[in-house]
N, C-alpha and C positions, 0 to 999 in steps of 0.2 A: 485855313491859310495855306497849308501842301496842295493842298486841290488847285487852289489859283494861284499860285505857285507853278505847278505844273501847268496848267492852262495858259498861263503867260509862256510858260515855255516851247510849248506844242507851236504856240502862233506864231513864235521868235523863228523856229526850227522851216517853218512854212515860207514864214517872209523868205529865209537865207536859201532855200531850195528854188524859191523863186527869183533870184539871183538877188536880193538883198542884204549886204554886205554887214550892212552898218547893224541888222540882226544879228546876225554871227558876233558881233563885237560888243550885243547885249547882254548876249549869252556868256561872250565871255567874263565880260563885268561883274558877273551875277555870279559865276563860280571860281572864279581864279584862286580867290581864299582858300579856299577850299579843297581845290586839287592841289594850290602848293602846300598845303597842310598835311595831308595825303600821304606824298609824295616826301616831303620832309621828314616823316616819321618812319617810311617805308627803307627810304634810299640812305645806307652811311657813307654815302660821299658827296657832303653836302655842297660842297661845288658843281654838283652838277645835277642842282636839285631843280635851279631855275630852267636849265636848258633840256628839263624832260617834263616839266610841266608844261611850258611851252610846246613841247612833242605829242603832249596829250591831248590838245587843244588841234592841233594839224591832223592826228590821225579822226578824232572827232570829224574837224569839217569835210575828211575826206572819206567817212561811211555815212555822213549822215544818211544819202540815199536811202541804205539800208535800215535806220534807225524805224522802229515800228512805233510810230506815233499812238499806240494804244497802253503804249508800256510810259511807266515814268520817268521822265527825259535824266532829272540825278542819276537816277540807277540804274542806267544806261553809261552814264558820263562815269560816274566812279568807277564801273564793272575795267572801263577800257584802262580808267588810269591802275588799277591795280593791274592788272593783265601786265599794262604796261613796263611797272615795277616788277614783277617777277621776271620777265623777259628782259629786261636791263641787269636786275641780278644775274642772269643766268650768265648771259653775256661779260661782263664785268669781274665778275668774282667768282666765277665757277670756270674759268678759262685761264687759260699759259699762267698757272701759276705753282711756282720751283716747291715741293712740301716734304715731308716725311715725317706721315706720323701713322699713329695706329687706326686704322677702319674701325676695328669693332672692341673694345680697352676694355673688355666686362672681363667680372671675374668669372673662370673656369672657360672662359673662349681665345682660339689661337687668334693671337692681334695679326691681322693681315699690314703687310706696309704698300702705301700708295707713294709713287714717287710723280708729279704730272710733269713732263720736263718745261720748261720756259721756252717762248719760239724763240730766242733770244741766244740759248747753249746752242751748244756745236753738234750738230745733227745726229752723232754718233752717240753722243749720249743719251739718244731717244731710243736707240735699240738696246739701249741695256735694260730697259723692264725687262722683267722675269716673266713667265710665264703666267705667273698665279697673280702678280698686277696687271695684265692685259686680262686674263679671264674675268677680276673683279671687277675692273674699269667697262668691258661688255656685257657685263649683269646687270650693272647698274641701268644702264641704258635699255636694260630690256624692260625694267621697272614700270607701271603708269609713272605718268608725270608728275604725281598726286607725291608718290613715293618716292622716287628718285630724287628731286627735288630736296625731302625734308631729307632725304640719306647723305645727299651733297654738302646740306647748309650744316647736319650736325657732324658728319666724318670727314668730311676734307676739308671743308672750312674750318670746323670745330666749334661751331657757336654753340651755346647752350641751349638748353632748353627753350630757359626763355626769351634769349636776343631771335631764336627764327619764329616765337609767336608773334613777338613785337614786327620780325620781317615780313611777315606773312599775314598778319594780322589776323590771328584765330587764339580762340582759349587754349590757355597751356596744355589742357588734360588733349584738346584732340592733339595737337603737335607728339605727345608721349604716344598715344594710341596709334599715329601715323609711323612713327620711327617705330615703335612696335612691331608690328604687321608688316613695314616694309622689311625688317631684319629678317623675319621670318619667310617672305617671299624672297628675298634675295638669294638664303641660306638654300633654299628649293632649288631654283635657278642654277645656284653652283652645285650643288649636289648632286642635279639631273649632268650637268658639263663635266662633272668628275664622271660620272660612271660613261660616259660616251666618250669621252677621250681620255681616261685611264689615268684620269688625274685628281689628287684625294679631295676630300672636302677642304672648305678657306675656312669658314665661317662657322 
């Protein structure tokens, strides 16, 4: 049934390169469920659940070009809508938002404070970060994206464990194993920045 499943969709994918429209619109028929499912589960601002599903379906018809018709047209379509979802998070919830609270809250670790100003305050209040919140804020970014990400979604957001498996949609144990290892690359990161600019360890 997947096999002619796909073969229906390879064809769909054909007709709509060929400038048939109303293929594009079989396509979308066929999956909309399905990415708004997706994307529902992904995205908690469910208001703007419909208008990024829809965005997923536009960035679709404008790579199909590139779509390699050898590959499975779903697994292709989901890859983009997740991509999609992260990249909306990023954007959304990881941006101008006013916070203070602790980066790293284990026990026997000094709790670094993030403050991210809002574009909204009075500019002056942007240079009051300290020094050791600009240095942690440039570590972070220095991260893969793999790791920065899950460091974002569990310290300055603060979700838990399990709300960034549920965001991200992976088993819990890799999400622990990720903030793991990214703790530990970060701690590197500022540790090499402390000894070159003469300033102590954050982390």
């Amino acid at each position: 049934m997947n096999d002619t499943r796909n073969q229906q969709d390879i064809y769909l994918v054909k007709r709509t390169l060929s400038g048939d429209d109303e293929a594009f619109s079989r396509l979308v028929d066929c999956y909309k469920n399905g990415v708004f499912r997706l994307v529902y589960h992904k995205i908690p601002f469910k208001g703007d659940v419909e208008d990024l599903a829809q965005e997923v379906f536009l960035r679709v018809y404008k790579s199909l070009k590139r779509f390699d018709q050898n590959r499975k047209f779903s697994t292709w379509l989901y890859t983009i809508a997740n991509n999609l979802c992260i990249d909306y998070l990023r954007r959304k919830r990881l941006q101008s938002v006013s916070l203070d609270a602790p980066l790293f809250p284990t026990n026997g670790e000094k709790e670094v404070k993030l403050e991210i100003p809002d574009e909204t305050n009075d500019p002056e209040l942007v240079f009051q970060r300290t020094s050791e919140q600009i240095m942690v804020l440039k570590a972070i970014e220095k991260l893969p994206e793999q790791y920065s990400l899950v460091i974002k979604l569990r310290h300055i957001k603060g979700y838990s464990y399990e709300e960034i498996a549920q965001i991200l949609d992976m088993p819990l144990g890799t999400i622990k194993s990720r903030i793991y290892r990214a703790r530990n690359e970060l701690r590197k990161i500022l540790q090499k920045g402390g000894r070159e600019d003469g300033l102590s360890s954050c982390v």
